[in-house]
PAPA-11900 format. One record per residue (C-alpha): residue in one letter; x, y, z. Coordinates in steps of 0.001 Angstrom, whole numbers, plus 500000, padded with zeros to 6 digits. Example, Ala and Ser with C-alpha at 12.3 -4.5 7.8 and 13.67 -1.06 7.14 Angstrom:
BEGIN
A512300495500507800 S513670498940507140 
***
This chain:
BEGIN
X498514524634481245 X495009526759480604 X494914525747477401 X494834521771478280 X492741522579481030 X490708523956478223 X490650520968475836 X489545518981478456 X486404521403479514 X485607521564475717 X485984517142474852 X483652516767478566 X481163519456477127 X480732517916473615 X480625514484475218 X478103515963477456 X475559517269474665 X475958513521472520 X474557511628475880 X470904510419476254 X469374512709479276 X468511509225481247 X468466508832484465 X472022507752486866 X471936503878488085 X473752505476491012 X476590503615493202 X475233500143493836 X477304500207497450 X475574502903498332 X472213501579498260 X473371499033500405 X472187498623503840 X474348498208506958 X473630494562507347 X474371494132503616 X477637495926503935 X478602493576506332 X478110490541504303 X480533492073501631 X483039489098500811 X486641489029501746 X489877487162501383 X492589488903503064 X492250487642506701 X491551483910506245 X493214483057502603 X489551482336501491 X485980483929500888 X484439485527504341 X481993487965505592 X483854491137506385 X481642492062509329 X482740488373511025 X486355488990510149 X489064488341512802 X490765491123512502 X490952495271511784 X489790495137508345 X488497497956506630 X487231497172502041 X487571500135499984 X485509499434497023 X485065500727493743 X482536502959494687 X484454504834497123 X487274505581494675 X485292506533492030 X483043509071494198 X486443510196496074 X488175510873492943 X490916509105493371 X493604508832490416 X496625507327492227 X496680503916494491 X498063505935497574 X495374508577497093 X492933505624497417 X494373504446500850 X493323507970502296 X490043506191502645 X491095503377504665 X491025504255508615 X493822503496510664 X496666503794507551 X499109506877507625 X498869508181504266 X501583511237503768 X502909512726500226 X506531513542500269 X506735515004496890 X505234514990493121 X505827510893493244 X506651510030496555 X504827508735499644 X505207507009503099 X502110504611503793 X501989502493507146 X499639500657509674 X500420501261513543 X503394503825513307 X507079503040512332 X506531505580509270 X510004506577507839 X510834508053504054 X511530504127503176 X508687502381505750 X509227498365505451 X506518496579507717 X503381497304505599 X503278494206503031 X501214495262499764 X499606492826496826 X498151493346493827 X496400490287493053 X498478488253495282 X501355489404493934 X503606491115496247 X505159494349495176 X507479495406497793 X511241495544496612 X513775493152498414 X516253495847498330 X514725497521501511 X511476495389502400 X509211498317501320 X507660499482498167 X507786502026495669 X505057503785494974 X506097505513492103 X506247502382489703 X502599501604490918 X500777502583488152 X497615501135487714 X493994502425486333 X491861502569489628 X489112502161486780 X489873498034486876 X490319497749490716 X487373495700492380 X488047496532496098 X491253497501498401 X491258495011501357 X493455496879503921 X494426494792507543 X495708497024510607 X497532494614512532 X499857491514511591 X499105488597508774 X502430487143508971 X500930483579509510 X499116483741505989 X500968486052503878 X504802485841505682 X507757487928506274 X506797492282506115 X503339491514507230 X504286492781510346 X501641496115511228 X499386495487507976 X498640494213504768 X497077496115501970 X495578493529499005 X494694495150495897 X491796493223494339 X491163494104490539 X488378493302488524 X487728490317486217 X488008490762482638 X484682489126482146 X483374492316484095 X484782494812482459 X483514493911478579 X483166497284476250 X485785500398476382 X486137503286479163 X487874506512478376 X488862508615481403 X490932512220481093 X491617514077483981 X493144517586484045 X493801520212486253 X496273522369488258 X498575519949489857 X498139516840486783 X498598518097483712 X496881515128482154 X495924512021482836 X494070509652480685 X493515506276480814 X492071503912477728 X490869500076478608 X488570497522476231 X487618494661476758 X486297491409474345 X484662488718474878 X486375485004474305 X482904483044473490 X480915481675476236 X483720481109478846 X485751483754478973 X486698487526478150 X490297489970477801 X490577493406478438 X493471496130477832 X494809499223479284 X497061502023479097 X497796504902480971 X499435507758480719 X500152510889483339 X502196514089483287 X502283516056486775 X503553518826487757 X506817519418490409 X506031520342493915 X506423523252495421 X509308524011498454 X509410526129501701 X510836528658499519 X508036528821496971 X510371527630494218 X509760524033492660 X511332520793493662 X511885520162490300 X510390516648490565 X507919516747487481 X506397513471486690 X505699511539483415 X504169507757483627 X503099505468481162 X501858501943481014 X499783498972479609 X498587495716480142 X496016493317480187 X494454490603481607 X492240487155480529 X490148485133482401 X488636481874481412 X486056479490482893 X487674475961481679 X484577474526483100 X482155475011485584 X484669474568488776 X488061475238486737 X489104479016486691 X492282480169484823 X493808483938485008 X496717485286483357 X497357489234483385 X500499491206482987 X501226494956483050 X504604496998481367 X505780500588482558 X507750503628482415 X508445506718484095 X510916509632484427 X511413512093487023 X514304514292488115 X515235514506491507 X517473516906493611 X520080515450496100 X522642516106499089 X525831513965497059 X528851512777499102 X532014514237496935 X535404512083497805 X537067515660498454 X536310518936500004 X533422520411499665 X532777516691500608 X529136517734499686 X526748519270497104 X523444519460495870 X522734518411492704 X519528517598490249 X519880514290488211 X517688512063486258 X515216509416487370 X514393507082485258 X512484503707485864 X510830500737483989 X509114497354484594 X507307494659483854 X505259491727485038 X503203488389484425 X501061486731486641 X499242482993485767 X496742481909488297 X494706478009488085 X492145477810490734 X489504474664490876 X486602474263493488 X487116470675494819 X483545470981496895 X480975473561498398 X483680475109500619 X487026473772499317 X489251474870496242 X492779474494495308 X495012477342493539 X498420477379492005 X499597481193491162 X503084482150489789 X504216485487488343 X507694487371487611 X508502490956488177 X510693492661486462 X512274496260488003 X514552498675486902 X515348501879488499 X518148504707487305 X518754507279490169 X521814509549489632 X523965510649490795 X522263509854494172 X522182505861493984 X523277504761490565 X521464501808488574 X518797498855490484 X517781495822488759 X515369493398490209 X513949490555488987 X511716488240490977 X510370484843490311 X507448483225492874 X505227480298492895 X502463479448495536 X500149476654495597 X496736476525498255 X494509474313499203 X491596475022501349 X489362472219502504 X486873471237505324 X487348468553507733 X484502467320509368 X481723469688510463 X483554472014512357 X486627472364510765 X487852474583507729 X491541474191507015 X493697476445503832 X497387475883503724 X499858476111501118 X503838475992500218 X505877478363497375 X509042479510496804 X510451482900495535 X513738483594493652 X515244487043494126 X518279488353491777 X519637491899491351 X521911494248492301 X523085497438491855 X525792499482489852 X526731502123492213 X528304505905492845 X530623507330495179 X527929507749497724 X526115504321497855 X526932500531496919 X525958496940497510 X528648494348498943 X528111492439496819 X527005494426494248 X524682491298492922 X522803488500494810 X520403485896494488 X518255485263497626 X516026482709498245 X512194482201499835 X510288478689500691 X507409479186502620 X504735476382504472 X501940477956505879 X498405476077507480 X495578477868509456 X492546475864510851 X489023477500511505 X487566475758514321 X483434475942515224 X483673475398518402 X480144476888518780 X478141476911515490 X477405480358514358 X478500481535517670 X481869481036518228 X484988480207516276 X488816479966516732 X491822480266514345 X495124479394514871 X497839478544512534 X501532479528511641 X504044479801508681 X507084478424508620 X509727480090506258 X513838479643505238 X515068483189503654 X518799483581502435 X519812485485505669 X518311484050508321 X516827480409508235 X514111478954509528 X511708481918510937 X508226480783512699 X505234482900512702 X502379481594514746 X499142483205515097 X495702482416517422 X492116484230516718 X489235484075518269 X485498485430517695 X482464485181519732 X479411486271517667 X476579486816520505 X473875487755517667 X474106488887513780 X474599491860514025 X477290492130516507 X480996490424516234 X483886490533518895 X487024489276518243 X490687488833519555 X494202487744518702 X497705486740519495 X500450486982516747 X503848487043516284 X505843488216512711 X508803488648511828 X510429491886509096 X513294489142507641 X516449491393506487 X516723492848503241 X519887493677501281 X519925497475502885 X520319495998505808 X522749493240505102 X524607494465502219 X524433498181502153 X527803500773501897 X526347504734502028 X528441507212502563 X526500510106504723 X529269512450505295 X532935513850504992 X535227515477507213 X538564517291506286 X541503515225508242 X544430514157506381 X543660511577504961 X540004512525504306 X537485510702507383 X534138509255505765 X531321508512507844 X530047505292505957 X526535503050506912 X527892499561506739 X525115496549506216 X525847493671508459 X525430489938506696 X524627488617510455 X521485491312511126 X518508489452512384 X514510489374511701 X513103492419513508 X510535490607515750 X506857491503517062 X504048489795519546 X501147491772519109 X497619491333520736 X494647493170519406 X490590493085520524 X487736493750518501 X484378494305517925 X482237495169515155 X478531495494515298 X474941497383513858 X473835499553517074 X470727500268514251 X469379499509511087 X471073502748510186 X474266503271512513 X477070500555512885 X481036500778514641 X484082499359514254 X486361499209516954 X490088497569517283 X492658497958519399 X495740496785519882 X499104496379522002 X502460495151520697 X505956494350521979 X508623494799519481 X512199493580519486 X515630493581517777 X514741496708515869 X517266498068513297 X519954500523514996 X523030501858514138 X525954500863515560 X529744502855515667 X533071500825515000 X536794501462515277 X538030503844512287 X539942502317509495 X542114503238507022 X541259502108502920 X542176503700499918 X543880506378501292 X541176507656503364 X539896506610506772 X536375505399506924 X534659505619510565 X532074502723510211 X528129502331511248 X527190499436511725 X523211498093510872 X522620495926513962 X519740494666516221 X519706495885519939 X516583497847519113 X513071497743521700 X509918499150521428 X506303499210521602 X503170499959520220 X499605500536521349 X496605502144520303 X493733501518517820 X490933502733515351 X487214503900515340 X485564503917512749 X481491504681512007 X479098504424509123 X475948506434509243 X473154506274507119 X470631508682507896 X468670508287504615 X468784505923501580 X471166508025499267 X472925509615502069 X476041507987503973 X478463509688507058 X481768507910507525 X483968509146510300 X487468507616511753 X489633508008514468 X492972506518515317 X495233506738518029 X499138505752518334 X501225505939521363 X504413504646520383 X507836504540522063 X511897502797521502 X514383501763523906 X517880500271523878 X518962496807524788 X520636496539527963 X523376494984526383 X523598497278523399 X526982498557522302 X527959502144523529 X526929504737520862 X524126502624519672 X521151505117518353 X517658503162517346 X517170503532513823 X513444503657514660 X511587507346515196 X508178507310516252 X508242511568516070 X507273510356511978 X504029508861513889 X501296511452514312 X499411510554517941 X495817511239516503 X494564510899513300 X490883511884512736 X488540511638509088 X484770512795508429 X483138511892505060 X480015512612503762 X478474511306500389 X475349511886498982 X473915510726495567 X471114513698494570 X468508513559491387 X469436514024488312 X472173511925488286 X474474514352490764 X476518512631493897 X478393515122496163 X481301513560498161 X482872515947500791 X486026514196502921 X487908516094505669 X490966514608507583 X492972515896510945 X496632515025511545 X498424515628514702 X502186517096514948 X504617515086513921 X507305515543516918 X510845515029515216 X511480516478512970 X508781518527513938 X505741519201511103 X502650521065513091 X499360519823512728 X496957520326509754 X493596519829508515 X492408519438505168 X488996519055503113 X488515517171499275 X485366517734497323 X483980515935494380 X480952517100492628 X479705514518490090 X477038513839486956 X476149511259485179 X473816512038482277 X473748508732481340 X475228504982482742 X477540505683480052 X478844508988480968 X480234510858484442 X481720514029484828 X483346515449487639 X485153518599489782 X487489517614492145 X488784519816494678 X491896519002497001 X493428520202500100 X491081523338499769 X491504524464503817 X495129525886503253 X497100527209500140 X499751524462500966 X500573522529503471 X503831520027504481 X502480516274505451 X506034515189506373 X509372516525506935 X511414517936504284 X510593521105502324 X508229519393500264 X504686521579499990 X501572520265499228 X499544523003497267 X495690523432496637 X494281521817493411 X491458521270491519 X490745518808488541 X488217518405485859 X487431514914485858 X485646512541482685 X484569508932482043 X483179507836479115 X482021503695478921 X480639502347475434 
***
């Protein structure tokens, strides 16, 4: 470990001593004012280019600045900087990310893009953030919505959608070399270059590799989850003319973990623990045709596949994905006061899953299908004062039909510099095959014949359902001080639960079924501050705060020995962030980030507070080096629960561009 840690010093030293002494260019956000800031372009909210500060809706940009200067090497350690997201580790790979509670170890109302293309897995209607690797180097800007955009972007848009925006290969011309080493990362280098194509056009490539070390238990033993990634890709854009745009990018991966495991055993001990392999690779390819019809009108076709594989034993045996999706969109204005996108695709699902003992699919393989309408109209109904949105998408999935998912906005701008807006929504979380298709087997008792407690999917489970309304308002109180402000109140219903059934006897055993069903309630409410201070030119103050107040009930007519498979004690009630970056002479930017998380109330992980530092040079545009410090309050701490430890940890960070 020193002696990598070593290499690393030495190759950012040398690298160091070959660089022209000039002057840093320094982070071009940050020498952007507030009202500047504000006019930073968007597409999440409306499906097409928008002012963020006249957004209707909690939206918070990370851009490529605030990774960089954060030090982020890992997509989920980039949505720390978002306010209002619950960011927690659960081990060397592992995380749970969500907007407006419902966290969980598998969370599945949070949809996430890359590009447009959605990565969440239709096995459980969440994603897997281990098999997102990606070099933060190429990302543009992270749009992240708190609140629903199930009218634009469909089913699992439910409490937010994160849209990962990356850059286009005609930016990114010339080669970047980044290594990063310290005590939790063993390595982690990433290589990209880009060419070129004449006048109208350019490629780039990637790879990445990364080799991290396991995390550490209650115990002070490790979880023996060490992690090795690698991947590639690329991506080409070309200008076929001066209104015709084409894309296509693709990216390839593997990784390999081990993982230790409570395993159901058909006989007595009816239980063990055991460590097994975890092996995973993927693929995918993305094609995207866009054409601007006018001065505020454009049409788009996109269509990728994704391919993902996943090898888990003993625990869950073998997952194969593969997904197919098309999309056209056409935005266009009609008349003066009237901006209307909306679009149609279709997505092809088909996988399945060689089992173990403990869990199965019935069936084991299945093809599921998507076709999706959707249509929004901005209306001026005051110019350049106020505005209203409303629109809805109309989809047919493979389990449930037709689902609706309407949507109304609203924003009165009294002045420039101030925004306040509002919304009605209502989106659905359509199954997925854990909940229709599922057989797990939690636990065994020792009758005669054997009794196995067994989770059961159930083909008939319905769309969990949610009417949300949320206020707004975003404004400059000075040329140097602006606020953010949502909040937000929603009603949720038939919320997965677990239902028992009558015991029954097969293959010589008895199995007492659980049933996946839908007589869940609940409800949601609370919302997110967040501030931008800039008391001088080079020197910004971010803070954050977020509150949650979340609660589930039973339907009246719920079956007896129905439990809600919902648990808002994985919801902290206050979260809280400070962040402070400065960019000094000589090239030197300090970025100092501290975040506050209330208890989390069952099971029960206390509170904790934690600070990150980065320290940064740049000799030259061409070179930055960096030491990154994490979690440096406590010598480890647990985010979630488990026996899963987070430890301190530095890291010597370089970049090299030529």
């Amino acid at each position: 470990m020193r002696r990598r840690v070593g290499v690393a010093c030495l190759l950012a030293l040398a690298s160091s001593a070959a660089a022209a002494q000039q002057r840093s260019q320094g982070d071009s956000l940050a020498d952007l004012d507030l009202e500047q800031l504000a006019r930073v372009k968007i597409t999440s909210v409306s499906r097409g280019p928008e002012n963020v500060g006249q957004a209707m809706a909690a939206v918070f940009v990370i851009s490529q600045d605030d990774i960089r200067r954060a030090g982020a090497t890992s997509l989920p350690e980039a949505l720390r900087l978002a306010p209002g997201l619950q960011v927690e580790r659960l081990g060397a790979q592992n995380w749970s990310i969500t907007s407006r509670g419902f966290a969980d170890f598998t969370t599945n109302k949070l949809l996430v893009l890359v590009d447009g293309r959605a990565i969440y897995s239709p096995l459980f209607a969440g994603v897997f953030w281990d098999s997102q690797i990606m070099p933060l180097d190429d990302v543009e800007r992270i749009e992240v919505i708190l609140g629903p955009g199930g009218t634009l972007w469909g089913s699992n848009a439910v409490n937010g959608v994160i849209n990962v925006v990356t850059r286009a290969a005609t930016s990114t011309t010339g080669g970047l070399v980044g290594v990063r080493a310290g005590t939790e990362q063993h390595i982690n280098t990433t290589a990209r270059y880009g060419l070129p194509l004449g006048r109208s056009g350019a490629i780039r490539f990637y790879g990445t590799y990364l080799d991290r070390e396991p995390i550490e238990l209650a115990d002070g033993s490790d979880a023996e989850d060490a992690w090795q990634s690698g991947g590639g890709g690329f991506r080409m854009d070309l200008d076929r003319s001066a209104r015709t745009h084409l894309t296509l990018q693709g990216d390839a991966y593997r990784a390999s973990s081990e993982q230790t495991v409570r395993e159901a055993l058909p006989d007595p001990p009816f239980a063990r623990s055991v460590t097994g392999p975890v092996d995973l690779n993927g693929f995918n390819l993305l094609g995207r045709w866009s054409r601007q019809t006018g001065e505020a009108s454009d049409l788009q076709v996109q269509a990728y596949f994704d391919r993902t594989v996943r090898d888990q034993q003993p625990s869950v045996g073998r997952t194969a994905v593969n997904i197919g999706d098309i999309e056209l969109q056409h935005r266009f204005l009609a008349g003066r006061r009237h901006s209307i996108v909306w679009g149609a695709g279709y997505r092809i699902a088909d996988g399945g899953l060689d089992g173990t003992f403990t869990t199965a699919l019935d069936p084991a393989q299945r093809t599921t299908h998507l076709a999706m309408v959707y249509v929004r109209d901005d209306i001026e109904l005051v110019p350049a004062r106020v505005a209203l949105a409303v629109g809805s998408k109309v989809e047919w999935n493979s389990y449930t039909g037709i689902e609706l998912q309407p949507e109304a906005r609203l924003r009165w701008t009294p002045g420039s510099r101030h925004t306040f807006w509002g919304a009605l929504s209502s989106p659905v979380r359509s199954p997925s095959r854990l909940d229709a298709d599922i057989r797990f087997i939690a636990g065994g008792f020792p009758t005669s014949p054997p009794t196995y407690l067994q989770v059961r999917g159930n083909p008939d489970f319905a769309s969990e359902r949610l009417v949300e309304a949320e206020l707004g308002y975003r404004g400059e109180l000075s040329a140097h001080f602006s606020v953010d402000l949502s909040g937000y109140y929603g009603w949720y219903d038939e919320l997965r639960t677990l239902t028992p059934g009558a015991p029954f006897a097969e293959d010589g055993h008895v199995i007492q079924p659980v049933t996946i069903t839908n007589f869940g309630k609940g409800h949601s409410a609370g919302g997110t501050a967040a501030i931008i201070w800039r008391p001088a030119p080079r020197l910004q103050v971010r803070g954050s705060y977020t509150f949650l107040d979340m609660a589930d009930t039973l339907d009246v007519d719920a079956a007896a020995g129905t439990t809600p498979n919902v648990n808002p004690g994985l919801s902290p009630e206050h979260q809280a962030g400070l962040g402070l970056y400065a960019a000094l002479p000589g090239g030197v930017s300090l970025t100092l980030s501290g975040r506050y998380t209330s208890p989390l109330r069952n099971p029960r992980v206390g509170p904790y507070a934690e600070a990150d530092a980065r320290l940064g040079w740049s000799p030259s545009p061409r070179l930055t080096l960096a030491v990154v410090g994490r979690d440096l309050l406590q010598r480890r701490h647990a985010e979630f629960p488990g026996e899963h430890y987070l430890p301190r940890r530095g890291q010597l960070q370089l970049t090299w561009r030529f």
